[in-house]
C-alpha positions in Angstrom: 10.0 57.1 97.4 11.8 58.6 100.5 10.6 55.2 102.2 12.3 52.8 99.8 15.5 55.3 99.9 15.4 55.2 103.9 15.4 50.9 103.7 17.6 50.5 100.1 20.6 50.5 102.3 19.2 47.7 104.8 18.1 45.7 101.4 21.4 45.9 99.7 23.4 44.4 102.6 22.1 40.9 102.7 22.3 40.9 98.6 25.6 41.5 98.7 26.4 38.8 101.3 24.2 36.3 99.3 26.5 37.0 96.6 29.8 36.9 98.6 28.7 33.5 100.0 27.8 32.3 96.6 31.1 33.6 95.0 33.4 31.7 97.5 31.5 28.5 97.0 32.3 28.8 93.6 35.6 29.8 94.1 36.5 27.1 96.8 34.4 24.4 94.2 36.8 25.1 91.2 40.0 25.2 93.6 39.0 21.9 95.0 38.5 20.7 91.2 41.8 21.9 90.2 44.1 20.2 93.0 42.1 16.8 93.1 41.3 16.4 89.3 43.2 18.4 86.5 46.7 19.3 88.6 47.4 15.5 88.8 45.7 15.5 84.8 48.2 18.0 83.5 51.0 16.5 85.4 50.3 12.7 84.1 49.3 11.3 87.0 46.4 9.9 85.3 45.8 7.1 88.1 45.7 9.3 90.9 43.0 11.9 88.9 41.2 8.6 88.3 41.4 6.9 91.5 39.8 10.6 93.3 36.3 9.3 94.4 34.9 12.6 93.2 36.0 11.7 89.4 36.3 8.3 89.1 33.4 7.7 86.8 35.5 10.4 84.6 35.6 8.6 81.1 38.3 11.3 80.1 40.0 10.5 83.4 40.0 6.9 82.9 40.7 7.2 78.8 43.8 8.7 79.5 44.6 6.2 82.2 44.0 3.7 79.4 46.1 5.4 76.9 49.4 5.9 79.4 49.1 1.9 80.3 48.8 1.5 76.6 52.3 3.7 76.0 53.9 1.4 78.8 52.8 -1.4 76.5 50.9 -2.6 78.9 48.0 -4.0 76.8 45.9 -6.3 78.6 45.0 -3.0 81.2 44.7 -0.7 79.0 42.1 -2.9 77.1 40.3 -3.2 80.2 40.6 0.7 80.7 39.2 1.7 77.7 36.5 -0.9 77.9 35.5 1.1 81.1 35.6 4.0 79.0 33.6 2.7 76.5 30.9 1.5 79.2 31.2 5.2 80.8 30.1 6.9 77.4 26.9 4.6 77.2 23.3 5.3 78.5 21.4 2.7 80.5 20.3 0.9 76.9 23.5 0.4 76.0 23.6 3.3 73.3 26.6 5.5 73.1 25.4 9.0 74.1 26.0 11.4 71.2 28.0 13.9 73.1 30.8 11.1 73.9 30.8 9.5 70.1 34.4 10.6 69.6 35.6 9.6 72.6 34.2 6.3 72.7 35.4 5.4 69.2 39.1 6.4 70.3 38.8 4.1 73.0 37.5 1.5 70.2 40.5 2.0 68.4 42.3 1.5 71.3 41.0 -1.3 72.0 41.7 -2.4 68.9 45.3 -1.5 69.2 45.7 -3.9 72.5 44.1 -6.2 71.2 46.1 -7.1 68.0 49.7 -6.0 70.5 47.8 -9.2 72.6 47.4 -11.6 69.5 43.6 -11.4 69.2 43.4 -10.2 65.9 39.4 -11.1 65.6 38.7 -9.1 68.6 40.7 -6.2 67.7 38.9 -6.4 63.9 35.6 -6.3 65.6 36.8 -3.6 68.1 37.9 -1.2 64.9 34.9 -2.4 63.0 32.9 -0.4 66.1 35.0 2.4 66.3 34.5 3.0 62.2 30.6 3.3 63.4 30.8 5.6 65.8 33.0 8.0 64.1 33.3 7.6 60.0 36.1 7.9 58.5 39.3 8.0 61.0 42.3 7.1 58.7 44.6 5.5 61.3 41.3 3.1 62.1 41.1 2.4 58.4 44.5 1.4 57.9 44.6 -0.3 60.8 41.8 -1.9 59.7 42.7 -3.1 56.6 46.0 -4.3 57.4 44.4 -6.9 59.8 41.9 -7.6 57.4 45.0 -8.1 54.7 47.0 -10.1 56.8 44.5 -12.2 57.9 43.9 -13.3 54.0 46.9 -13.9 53.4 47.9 -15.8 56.3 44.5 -17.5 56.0 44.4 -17.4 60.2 43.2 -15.3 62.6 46.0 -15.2 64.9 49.7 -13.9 64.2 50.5 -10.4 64.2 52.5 -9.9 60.9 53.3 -6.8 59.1 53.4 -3.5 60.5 51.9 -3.1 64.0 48.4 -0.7 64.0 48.9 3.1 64.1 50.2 5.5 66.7 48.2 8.6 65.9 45.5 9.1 68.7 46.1 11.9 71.8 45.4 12.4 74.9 42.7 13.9 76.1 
């Protein structure tokens, strides 16, 4: 006992160094995180978050790229985005990976979105048809959905954009 007393102090030292180390790695890790990834994130800087080498493969990153290109109606990027994003929440078989269903139905319906805004009404139907797979019933998805499917019957084509333009519903992530 008076032996492990007499080295306890010598022991303690280099645990408590190990730990100080460890803690500032840590520490220096998350403020790294927060100036290159989710600063420019919560200030809408979506491409520069994106375009960080460290996070580019971010589907979130790159979703809500997608989503502000969208809101700029630009439509053929931001179907390219999310098309990324949809890539990015697939395993090496192809199969979405269960933990990023939501997300990659969003960017479905997105997809969908640019797609009819771009004319391509048969692409967009097939891109909401994939979304309604991934995540059951999403309303907006429905509608929007249906309203292609209607206007499509009616119009007995599969190319103008008439009636009401798809739903604006989704958020960023």
């Amino acid at each position: 006992m008076k032996s492990f007393k007499r080295w306890s102090p010598v022991l303690l030292v280099p645990g408590c160094w190990i730990t100080l180390i460890l803690s500032l790695g840590v520490l220096a890790y998350s403020g790294f995180r927060f100036l290159q990834f989710d600063l420019p994130m919560l200030q809408n800087r979506y491409s520069d978050a994106m375009n960080n080498e460290v996070w580019i493969n971010s589907p979130e990153a790159i979703y809500n790229q997608g989503l502000s290109e969208y809101e700029q109606h630009d439509y053929d990027t931001s179907a390219k985005l999310m098309l990324k994003v949809y890539a990015a929440c697939c395993d090496a078989n192809g199969q979405v990976l269960e933990s990023k269903r939501k997300l990659a139905a969003l960017a479905q319906s997105y997809i969908g979105n640019s797609y009819f805004n771009l004319g391509k009404n048969d692409d967009a139907i097939a891109a909401y048809e994939e979304s309604l797979r991934l995540v059951q019933g999403d309303l907006i998805t429905i509608y929007n959905l249906e309203k292609l499917q209607d206007a499509k019957k009616s119009s007995g084509e599969s190319g103008g954009n008439k009636g009401e333009k798809p739903g604006q519903g989704k958020k960023k992530i």
